[in-house]
Structures are given as C-alpha cells and as structure tokens.
DOKOL-867954 format. One line per field, with one value per atom (N, C-alpha, C): residue number from 1; atom name; x, y, z. Coordinates in steps of 0.02 Angstrom, whole numbers, plus 50000, padded with zeros to 5 digits. Atoms other than C-alpha are relative to their C-alpha. Layout:
k = (NUM ...)
a = (CA ...)
c1 = (X ...)
c2 = (Y ...)
c3 = (Z ...)
***
This chain:
k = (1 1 1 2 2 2 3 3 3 4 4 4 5 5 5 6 6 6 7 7 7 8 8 8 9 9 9 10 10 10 11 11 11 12 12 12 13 13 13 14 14 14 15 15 15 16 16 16 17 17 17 18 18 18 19 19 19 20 20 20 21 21 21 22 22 22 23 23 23 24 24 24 25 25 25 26 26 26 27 27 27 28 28 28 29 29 29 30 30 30 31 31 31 32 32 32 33 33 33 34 34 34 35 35 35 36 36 36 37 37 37 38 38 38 39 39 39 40 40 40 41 41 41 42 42 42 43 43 43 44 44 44 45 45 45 46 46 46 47 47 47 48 48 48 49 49 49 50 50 50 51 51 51 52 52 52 53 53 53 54 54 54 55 55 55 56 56 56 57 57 57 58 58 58 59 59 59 60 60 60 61 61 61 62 62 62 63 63 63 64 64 64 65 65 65 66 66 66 67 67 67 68 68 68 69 69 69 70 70 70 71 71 71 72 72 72 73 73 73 74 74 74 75 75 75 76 76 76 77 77 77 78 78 78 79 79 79 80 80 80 81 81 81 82 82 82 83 83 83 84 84 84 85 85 85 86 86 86 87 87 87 88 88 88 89 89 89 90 90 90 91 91 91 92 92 92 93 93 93 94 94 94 95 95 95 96 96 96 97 97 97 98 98 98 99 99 99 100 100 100 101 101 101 102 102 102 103 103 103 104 104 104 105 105 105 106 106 106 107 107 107 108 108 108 109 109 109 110 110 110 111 111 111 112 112 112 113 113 113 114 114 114 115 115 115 116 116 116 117 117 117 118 118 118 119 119 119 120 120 120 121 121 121 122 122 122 123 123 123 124 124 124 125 125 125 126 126 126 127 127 127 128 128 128 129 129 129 130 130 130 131 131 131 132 132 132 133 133 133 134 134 134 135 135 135 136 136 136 137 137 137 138 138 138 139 139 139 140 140 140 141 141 141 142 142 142 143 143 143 144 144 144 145 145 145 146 146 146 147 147 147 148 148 148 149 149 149 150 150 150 151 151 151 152 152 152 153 153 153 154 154 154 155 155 155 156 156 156 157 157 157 158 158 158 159 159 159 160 160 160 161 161 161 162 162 162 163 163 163 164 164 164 165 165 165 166 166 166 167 167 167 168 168 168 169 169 169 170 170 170 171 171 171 172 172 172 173 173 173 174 174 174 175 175 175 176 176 176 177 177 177 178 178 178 179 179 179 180 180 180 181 181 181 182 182 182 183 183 183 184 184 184 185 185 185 186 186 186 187 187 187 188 188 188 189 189 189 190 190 190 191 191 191 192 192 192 193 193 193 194 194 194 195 195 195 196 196 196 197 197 197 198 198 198 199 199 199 200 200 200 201 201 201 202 202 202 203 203 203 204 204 204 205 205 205 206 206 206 207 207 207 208 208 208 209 209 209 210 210 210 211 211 211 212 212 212 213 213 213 214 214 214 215 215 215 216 216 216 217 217 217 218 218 218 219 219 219 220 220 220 221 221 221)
a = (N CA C N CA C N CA C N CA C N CA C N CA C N CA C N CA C N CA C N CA C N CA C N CA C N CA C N CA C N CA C N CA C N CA C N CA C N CA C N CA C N CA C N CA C N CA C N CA C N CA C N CA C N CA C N CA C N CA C N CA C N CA C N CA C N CA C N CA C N CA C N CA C N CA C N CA C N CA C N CA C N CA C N CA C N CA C N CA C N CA C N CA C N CA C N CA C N CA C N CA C N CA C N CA C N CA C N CA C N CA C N CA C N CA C N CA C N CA C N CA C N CA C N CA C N CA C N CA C N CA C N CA C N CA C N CA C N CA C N CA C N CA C N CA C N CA C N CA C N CA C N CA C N CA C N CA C N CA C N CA C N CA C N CA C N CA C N CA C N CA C N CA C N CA C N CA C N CA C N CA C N CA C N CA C N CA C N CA C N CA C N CA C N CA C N CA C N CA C N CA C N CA C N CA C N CA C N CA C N CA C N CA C N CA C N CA C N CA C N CA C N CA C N CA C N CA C N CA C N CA C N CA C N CA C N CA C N CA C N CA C N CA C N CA C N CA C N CA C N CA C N CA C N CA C N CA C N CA C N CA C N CA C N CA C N CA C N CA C N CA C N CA C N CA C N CA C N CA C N CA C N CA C N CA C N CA C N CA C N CA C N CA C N CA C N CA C N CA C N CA C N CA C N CA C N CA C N CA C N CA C N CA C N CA C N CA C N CA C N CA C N CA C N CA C N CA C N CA C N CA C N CA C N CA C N CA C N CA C N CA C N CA C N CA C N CA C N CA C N CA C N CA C N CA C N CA C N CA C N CA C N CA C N CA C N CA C N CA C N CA C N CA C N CA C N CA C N CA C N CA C N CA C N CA C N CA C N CA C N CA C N CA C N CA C N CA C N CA C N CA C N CA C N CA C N CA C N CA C N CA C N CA C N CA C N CA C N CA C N CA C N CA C N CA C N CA C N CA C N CA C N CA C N CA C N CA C N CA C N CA C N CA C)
c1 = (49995 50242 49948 50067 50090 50031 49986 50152 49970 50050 50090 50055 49970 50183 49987 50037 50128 50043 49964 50221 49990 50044 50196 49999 49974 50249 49923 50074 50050 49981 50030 49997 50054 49978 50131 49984 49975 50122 49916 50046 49934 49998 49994 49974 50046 49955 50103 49949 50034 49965 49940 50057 49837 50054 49971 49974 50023 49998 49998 49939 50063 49809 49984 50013 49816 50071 49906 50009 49968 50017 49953 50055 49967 50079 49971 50038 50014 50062 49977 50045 49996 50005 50080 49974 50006 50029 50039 49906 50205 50004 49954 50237 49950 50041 50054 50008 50006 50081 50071 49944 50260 49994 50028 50207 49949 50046 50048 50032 49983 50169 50018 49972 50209 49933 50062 50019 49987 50033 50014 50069 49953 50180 49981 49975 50209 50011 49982 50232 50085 49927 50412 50043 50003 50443 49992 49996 50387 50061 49959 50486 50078 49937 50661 50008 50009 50602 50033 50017 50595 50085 49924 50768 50062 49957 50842 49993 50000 50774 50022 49939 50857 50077 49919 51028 49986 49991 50991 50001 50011 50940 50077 49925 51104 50057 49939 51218 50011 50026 51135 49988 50024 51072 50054 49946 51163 49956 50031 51095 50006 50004 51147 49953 50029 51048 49912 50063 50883 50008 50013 50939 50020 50013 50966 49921 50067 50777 49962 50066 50692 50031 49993 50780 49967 50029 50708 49932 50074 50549 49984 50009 50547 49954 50038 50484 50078 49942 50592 50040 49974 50717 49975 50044 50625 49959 50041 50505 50019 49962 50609 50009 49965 50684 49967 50073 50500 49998 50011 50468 50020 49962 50604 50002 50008 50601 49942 50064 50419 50004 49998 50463 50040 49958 50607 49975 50021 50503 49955 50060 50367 50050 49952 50506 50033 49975 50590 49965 50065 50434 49976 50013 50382 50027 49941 50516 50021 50009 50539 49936 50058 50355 49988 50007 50394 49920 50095 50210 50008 50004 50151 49978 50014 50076 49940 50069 49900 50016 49999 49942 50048 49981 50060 49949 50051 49945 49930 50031 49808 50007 49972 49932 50011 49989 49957 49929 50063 49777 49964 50026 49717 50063 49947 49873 49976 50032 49790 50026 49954 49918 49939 50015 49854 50002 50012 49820 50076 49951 49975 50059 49956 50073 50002 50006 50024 50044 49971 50086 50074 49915 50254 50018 49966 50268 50025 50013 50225 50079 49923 50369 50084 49914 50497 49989 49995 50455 50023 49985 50448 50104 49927 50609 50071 49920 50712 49989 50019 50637 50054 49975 50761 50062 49934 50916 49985 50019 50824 50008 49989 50819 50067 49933 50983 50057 49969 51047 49994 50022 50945 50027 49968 51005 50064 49948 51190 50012 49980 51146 49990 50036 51069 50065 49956 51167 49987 49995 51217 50002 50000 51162 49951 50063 51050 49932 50075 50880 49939 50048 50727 49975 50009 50691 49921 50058 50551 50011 50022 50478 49972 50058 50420 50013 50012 50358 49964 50031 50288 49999 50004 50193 49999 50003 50237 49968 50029 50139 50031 49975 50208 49935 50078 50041 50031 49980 50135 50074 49942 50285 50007 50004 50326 50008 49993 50386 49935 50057 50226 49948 50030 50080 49932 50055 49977 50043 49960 50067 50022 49994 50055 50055 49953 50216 50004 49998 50198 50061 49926 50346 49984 49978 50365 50051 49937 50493 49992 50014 50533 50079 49946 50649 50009 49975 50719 50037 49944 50796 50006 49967 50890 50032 49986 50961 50063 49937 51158 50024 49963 51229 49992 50002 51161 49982 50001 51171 49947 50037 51056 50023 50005 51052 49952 50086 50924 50028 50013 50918 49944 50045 50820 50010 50005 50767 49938 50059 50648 49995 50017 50532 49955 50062 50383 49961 50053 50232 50003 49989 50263 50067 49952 50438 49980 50016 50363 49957 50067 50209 50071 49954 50368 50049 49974 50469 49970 50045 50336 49985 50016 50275 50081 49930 50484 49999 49976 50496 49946 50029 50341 50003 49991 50391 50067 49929 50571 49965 50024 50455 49969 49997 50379 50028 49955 50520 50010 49971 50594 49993 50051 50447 49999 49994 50483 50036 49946 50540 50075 49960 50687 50040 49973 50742 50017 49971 50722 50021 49949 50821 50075 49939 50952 50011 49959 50952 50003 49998 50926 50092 49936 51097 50061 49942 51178 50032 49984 51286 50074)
c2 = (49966 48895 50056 49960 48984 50056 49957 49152 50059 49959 49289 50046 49968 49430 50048 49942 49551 50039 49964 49686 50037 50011 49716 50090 49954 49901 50031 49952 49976 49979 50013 49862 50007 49965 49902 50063 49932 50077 50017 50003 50037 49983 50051 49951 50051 49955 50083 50069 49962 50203 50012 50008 50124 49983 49979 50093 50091 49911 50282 50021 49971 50304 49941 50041 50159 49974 49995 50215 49982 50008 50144 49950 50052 50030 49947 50074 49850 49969 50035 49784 49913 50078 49579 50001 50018 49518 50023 49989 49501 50060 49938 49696 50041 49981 49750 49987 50022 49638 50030 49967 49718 50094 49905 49896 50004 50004 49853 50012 49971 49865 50080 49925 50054 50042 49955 50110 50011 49991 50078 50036 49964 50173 50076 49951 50339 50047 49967 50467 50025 49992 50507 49926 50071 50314 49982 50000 50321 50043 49954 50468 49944 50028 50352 49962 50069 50198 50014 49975 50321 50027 49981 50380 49936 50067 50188 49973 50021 50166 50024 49946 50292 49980 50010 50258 49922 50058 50078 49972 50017 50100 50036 49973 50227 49940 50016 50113 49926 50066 49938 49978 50017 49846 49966 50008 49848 49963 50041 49698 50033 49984 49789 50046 49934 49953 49958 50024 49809 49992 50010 49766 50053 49959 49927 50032 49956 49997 49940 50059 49836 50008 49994 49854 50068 49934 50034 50007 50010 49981 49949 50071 49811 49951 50033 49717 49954 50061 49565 50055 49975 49624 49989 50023 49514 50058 49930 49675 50046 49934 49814 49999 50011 49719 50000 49989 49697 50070 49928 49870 50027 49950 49954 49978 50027 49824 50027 49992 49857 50089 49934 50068 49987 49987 50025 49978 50040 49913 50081 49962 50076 50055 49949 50193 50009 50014 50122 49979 50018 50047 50047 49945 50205 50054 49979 50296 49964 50025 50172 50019 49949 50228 50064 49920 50407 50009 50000 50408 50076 49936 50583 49994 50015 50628 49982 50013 50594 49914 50075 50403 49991 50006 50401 49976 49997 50444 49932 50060 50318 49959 50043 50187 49969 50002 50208 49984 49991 50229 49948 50054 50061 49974 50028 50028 49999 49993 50086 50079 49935 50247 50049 49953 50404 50058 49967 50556 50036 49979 50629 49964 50061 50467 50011 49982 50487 50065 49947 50648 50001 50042 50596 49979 50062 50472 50013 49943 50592 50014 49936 50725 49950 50030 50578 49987 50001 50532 50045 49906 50700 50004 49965 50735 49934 50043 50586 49964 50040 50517 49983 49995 50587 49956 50038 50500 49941 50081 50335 49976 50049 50309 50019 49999 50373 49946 50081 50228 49949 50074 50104 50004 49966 50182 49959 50012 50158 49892 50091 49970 49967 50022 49918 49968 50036 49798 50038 49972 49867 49930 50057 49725 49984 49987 49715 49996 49991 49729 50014 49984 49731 50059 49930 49858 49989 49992 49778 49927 50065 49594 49989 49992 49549 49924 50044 49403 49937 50036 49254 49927 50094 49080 49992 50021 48980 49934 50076 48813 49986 50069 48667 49975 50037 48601 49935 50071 48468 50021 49991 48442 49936 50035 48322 49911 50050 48170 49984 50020 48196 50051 49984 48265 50019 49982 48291 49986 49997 48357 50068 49936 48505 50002 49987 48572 50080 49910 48747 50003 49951 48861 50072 49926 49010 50051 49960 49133 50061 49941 49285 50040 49950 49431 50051 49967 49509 50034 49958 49660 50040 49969 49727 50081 49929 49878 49996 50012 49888 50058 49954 50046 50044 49974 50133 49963 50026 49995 49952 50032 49896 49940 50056 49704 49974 50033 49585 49923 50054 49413 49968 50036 49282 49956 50071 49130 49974 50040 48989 49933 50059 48848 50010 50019 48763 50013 49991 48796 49964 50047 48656 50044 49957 48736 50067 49925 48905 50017 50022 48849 49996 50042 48773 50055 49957 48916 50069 49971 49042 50000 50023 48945 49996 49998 48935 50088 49941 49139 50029 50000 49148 49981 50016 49046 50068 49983 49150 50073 49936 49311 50003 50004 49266 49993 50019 49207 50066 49926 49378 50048 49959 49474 49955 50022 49369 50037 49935 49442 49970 50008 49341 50011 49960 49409 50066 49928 49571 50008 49976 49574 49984 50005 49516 50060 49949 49629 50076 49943 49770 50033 49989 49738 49968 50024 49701 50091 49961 49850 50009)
c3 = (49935 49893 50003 49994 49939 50074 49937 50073 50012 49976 50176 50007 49955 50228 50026 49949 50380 50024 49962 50463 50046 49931 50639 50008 49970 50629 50036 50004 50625 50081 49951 50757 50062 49969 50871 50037 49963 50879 50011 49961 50912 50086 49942 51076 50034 49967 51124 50011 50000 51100 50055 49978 51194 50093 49967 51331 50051 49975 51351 50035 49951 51402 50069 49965 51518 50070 49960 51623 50059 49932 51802 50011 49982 51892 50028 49973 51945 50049 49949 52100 50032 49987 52144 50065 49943 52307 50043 49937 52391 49998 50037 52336 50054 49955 52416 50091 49927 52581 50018 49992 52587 50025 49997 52583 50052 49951 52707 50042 49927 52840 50010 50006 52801 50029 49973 52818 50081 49926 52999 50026 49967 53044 49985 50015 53070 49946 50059 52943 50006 49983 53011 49978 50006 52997 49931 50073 52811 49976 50035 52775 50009 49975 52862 49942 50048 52767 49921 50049 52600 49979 49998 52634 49991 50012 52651 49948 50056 52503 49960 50041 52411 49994 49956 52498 49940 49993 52453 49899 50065 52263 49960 50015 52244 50008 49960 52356 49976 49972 52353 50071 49917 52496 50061 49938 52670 50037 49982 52771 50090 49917 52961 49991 50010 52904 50007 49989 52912 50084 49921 53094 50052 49948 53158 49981 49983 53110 50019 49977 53143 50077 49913 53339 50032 49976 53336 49992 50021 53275 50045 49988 53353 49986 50030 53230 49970 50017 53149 49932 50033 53026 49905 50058 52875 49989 49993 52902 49970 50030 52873 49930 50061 52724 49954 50029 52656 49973 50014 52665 49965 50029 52594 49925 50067 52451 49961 50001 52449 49942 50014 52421 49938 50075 52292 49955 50060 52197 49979 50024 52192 49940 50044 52146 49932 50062 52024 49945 50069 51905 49987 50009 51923 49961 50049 51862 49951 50077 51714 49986 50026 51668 49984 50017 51696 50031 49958 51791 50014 49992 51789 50073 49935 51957 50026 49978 51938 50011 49997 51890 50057 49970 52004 50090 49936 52153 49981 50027 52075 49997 49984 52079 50056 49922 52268 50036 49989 52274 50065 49955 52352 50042 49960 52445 50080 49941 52604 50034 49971 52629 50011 50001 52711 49926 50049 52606 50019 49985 52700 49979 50037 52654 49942 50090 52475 49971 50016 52459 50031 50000 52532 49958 50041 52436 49917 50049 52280 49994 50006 52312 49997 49974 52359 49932 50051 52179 49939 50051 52090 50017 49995 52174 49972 50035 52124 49948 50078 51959 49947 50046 51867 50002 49971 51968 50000 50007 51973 49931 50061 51790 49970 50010 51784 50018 49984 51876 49973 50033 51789 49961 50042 51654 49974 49970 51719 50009 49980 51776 49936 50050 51611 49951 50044 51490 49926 50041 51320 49944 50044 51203 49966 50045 51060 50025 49985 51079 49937 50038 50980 49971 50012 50857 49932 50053 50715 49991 50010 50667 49940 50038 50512 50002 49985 50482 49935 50051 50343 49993 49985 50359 49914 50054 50217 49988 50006 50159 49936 50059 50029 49999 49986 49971 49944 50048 49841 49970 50035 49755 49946 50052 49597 50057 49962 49731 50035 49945 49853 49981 50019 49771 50042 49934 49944 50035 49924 50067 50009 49973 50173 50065 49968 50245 50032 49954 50357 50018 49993 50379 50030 50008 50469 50002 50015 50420 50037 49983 50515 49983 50015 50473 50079 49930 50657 49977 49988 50670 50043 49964 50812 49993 50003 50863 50065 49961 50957 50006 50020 50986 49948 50050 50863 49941 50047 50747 49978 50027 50648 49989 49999 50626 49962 50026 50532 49987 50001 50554 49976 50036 50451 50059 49963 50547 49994 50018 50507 50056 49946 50601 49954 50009 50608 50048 49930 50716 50048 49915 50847 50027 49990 50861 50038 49994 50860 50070 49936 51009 50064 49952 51095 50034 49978 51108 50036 49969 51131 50089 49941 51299 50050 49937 51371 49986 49995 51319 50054 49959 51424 50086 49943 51564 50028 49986 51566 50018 50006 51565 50084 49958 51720 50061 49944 51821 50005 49984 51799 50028 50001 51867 50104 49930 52042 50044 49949 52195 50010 50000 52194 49941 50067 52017 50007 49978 52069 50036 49960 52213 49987 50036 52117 49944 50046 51966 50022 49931 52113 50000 49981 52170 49948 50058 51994 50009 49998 51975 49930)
***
C-alpha cells in the first residue's frame, strides 16, 4: 500500500483569507432584473418597498401586502413581489457577509440606483444588519456541520494472488462540529465514486442558489 496524506487546514485558511480581500456580493440575472424595477421609482417608493421588506423578512411574506402596492403603483402584482424579493435577497446576503459600507455600496454599484438610492439603501442596511442575522440566525437548523477534512489516496500496485494490479482508494477522515461537539468520521471510495458524487453535491449546490429555493427557505421559520 503505497499512501499520501494531506491536510486541508493551510489551504483553507488561504482561501478564507483571500475571500476577506475580495467581500463584494454577486448578483444573478433574475435578482438584477428584479431590482431594475426599483431604479425608475421614486425615492419615497424605495424607501415603502424597503420597509415591506423588513416587515416581510421579520414576519414572512403576506401575498395581499403585493396587491395592495402594485394597485397603488399600478403595475401587476408579480412586480411588487419581484422587488421586494429583489431588496430581501440584497439584505440578507449582505448581512450574512457582514459587508462593511464601502463593499456594500460597490455591490449596488452597477445596479443602476441613484446616488440618493444608494445611500438609502446603505442606512436601511447599517440600521438593521444586526436583526437580520439575528433571524437567520434564529431560522438556521442546528445540525452538524463541517469543521476539517483530511484526506489520503491509497494505491494496491500487487498482491501475492495478482501481481499487476492497480487498485486506487481514497480515504477521508471528516470531522464535524454539533453543538459544541466534535465528530470524525472515516469513510472510503474510489475515484469514479468520488467524480460521481462530487458532480450530484454540485448539482444540489446549484439548485439551492435558485430563486425558487430561496423563497422557500425565506419563509422556513
């Protein structure tokens, strides 16, 4: 048995490092064309919007509260619902980041908002950062989670029965973190295995990151 063993801690806390100089929030399509309808209203009209979203990230979402501002706006109610999604999505990624206020504003940057907008949008942040990740906080499931990876490919290059023959293994040591508590799981595969699962934790990574994911774990409570 010929093995390797690496431990991810170094390169980690490279990547968390290089993360820190690079805090900007990224915006999808749907999230941009959602928010586009905000630039052409009003600054009174932002501020409302900014307030339903608040209400809406405290409360969850009230489906009449879209058809009374879309009748005062008169625009379809799909609109409103855009929007406000549009603001909670800013609010809340935001506040998981902790975005100081330069990135913050930089983030907003190309959205199209006024400079007056921006700075709205700013203070509504500043002022409720702390209550937003207090909720998430609050909504968040209490169930292990990742705390360190190590890791080791193993090869079989012969054995007394088969005297040519290469068998790959990789072994990994997982350990979690619960409440305080520590965990470590062994678990072994092979690289097709390993390719195989990789590409479904990938797919599952994306789904999640959809707008129909997040308006669900929105109104998990």
């Amino acid at each position: 048995m010929v093995g390797v063993s690496i431990n991810r801690k170094e390169e980690r806390k490279q990547c968390n490092n290089f993360k820190l100089l690079t805090m900007l929030l990224m915006f999808e399509d749907h999230h941009k064309e959602h928010l586009s309808f905000l630039t052409n209203t009003d600054i009174d009209v932002v501020k409302e919007f900014c307030r339903i979203s608040m209400d809406f990230i405290r409360k969850g979402a009230n489906p009449k509260v879209y058809l009374g501002a879309a009748q005062k706006l008169k625009v379809e109610p799909e609109t409103v619902q855009h929007g406000v999604e549009g603001l909670m999505y800013l609010l809340t990624e935001s506040s998981k980041l902790m975005l100081n206020e330069i990135d913050f504003q930089d983030s907003i940057l190309t959205l199209g908002f006024s400079e007056e907008m921006r700075q709205t949008l700013l203070q509504l942040y500043l002022q409720n950062r702390k209550e937003i990740r207090t909720i998430l906080s609050e909504m968040s499931m209490d169930l292990p989670h990742y705390h360190n990876l190590e890791w080791r490919f193993d090869v079989q290059l012969g054995s007394r029965s088969l005297r040519r023959q290469t068998t790959p293994t990789v072994l990994f040591k997982l350990h979690t973190e619960e409440s305080g508590l520590r965990e470590t799981t062994v678990l072994q595969t092979d690289p097709v295995n390993l390719v195989h699962m990789t590409k479904v934790l990938d797919e599952a990574l994306q789904e999640i990151k959809s707008s129909y994911c997040r308006r669900i774990l929105r109104n998990i409570k």
